[in-house]
C-alpha distance (Angstrom), angle and dihedral (degrees) to the residues before:
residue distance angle dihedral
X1 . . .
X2 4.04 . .
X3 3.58 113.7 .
X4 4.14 101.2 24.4
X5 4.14 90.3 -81.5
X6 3.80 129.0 129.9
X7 3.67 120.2 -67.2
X8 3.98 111.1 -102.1
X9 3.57 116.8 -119.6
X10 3.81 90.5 -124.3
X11 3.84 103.2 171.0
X12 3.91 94.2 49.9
X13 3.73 100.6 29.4
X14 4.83 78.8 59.7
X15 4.01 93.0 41.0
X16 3.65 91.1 46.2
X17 3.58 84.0 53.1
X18 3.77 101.2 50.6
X19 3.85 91.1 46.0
X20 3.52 92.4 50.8
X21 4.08 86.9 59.2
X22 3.80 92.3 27.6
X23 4.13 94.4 55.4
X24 3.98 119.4 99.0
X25 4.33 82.6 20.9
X26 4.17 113.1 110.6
X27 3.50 128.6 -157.9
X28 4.40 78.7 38.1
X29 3.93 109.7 126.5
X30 4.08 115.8 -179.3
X31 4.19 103.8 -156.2
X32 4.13 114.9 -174.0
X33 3.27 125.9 -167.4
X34 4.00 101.7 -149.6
X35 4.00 131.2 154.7
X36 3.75 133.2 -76.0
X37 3.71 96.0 -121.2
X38 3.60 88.1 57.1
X39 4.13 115.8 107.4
X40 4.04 119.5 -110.0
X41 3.39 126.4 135.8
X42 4.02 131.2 -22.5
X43 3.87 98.9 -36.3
X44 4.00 94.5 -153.9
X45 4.16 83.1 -172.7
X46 3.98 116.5 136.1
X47 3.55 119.3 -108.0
X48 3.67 103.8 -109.2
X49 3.83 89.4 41.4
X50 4.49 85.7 59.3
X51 3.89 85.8 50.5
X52 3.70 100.9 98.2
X53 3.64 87.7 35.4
X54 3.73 91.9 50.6
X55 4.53 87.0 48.6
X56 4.01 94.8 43.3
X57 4.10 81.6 56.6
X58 3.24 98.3 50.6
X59 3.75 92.1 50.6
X60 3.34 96.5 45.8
X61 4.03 99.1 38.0
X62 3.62 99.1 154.5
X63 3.64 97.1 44.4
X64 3.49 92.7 57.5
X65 3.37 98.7 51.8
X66 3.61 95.2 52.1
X67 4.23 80.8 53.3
X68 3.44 87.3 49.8
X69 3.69 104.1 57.7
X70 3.47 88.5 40.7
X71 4.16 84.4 68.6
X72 3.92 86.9 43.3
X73 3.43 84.5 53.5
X74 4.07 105.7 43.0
X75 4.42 78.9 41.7
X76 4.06 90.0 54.2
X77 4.14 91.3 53.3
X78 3.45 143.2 88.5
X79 3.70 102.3 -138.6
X80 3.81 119.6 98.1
X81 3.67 102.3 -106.9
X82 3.94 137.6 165.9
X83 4.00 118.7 -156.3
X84 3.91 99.5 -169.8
X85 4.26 119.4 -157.9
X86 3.81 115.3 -141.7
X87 3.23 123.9 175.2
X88 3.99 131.8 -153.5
X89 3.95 107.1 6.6
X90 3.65 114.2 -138.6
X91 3.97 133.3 -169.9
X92 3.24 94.3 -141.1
X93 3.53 136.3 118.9
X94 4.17 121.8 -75.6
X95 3.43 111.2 -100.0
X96 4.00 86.8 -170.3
X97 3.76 93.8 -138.0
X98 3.81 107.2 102.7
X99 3.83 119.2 -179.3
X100 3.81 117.6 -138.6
X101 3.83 141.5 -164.5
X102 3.50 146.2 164.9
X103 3.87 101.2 -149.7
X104 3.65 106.1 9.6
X105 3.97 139.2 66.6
X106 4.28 105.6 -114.1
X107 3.82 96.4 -164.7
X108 3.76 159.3 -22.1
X109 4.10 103.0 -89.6
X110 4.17 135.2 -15.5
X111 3.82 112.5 -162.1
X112 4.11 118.6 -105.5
X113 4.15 90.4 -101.4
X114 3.90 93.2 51.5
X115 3.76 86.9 46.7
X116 3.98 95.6 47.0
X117 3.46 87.1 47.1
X118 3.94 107.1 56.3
X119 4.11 79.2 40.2
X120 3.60 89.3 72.7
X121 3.43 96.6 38.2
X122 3.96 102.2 60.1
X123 4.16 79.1 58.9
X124 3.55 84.8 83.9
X125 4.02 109.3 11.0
X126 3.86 107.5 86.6
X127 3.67 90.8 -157.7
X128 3.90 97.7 112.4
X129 4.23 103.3 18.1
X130 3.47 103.5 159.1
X131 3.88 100.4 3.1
X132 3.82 123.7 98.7
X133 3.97 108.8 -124.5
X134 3.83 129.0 -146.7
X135 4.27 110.2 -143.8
X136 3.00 127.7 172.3
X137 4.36 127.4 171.5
């Protein structure tokens, strides 16, 4: 933060404010693109496989708090929302084959495109409304 204060919870300070004009509106569906290290539902991952996760956190506390309370916040709504969990970006090309789950972490990296792309898909896919996804490519 500029000026020595207290980071600002970005992330959940803006998704509070599109549910707060989103709520009582149908056919409305908020979609996030977050971090896999960042807390949703039961995360049914192994141990070792959470251990990067578990170091990028660390390192990057405050960020993931901010990401964090943005879940609590999506979680404590009424709008249909999906907060999705990638893990390593890449710029590579799509490979078209993305990996989902509910509760546990599908992979090591999925390129930007392949990420983009099942972004704008869960707009319109009810599969995992209200549920925060792990992909990976």
């Amino acid at each position: 933060p500029r000026g020595g204060g207290q980071p600002v919870p970005l992330c959940a300070t803006a998704s509070g404010h599109v549910i707060e004009i989103a709520s009582g509106r149908t056919g409305f569906r908020y979609v996030v693109i977050s971090a896999a290290g960042v807390k949703g539902p039961p995360d049914t991952t192994p141990f070792l496989a959470r251990l990067p996760s578990r170091i990028i956190r660390a390192l990057l506390g405050t960020t993931y708090l901010d990401k964090d309370a943005e879940a609590a916040v999506l979680a404590g709504s009424s709008v249909e929302w999906v907060l999705i969990r990638p893990p390593g970006l890449t710029d590579g090309p799509p490979r078209g084959n993305v990996k989902s789950d509910a509760t546990r972490a599908t992979g090591g990296r999925i390129s930007r495109d392949d990420l983009a792309r099942f972004a704008v898909m869960m707009t319109t896919d009810p599969t995992y409304v209200r549920q925060s996804p792990f992909v990976a490519g």
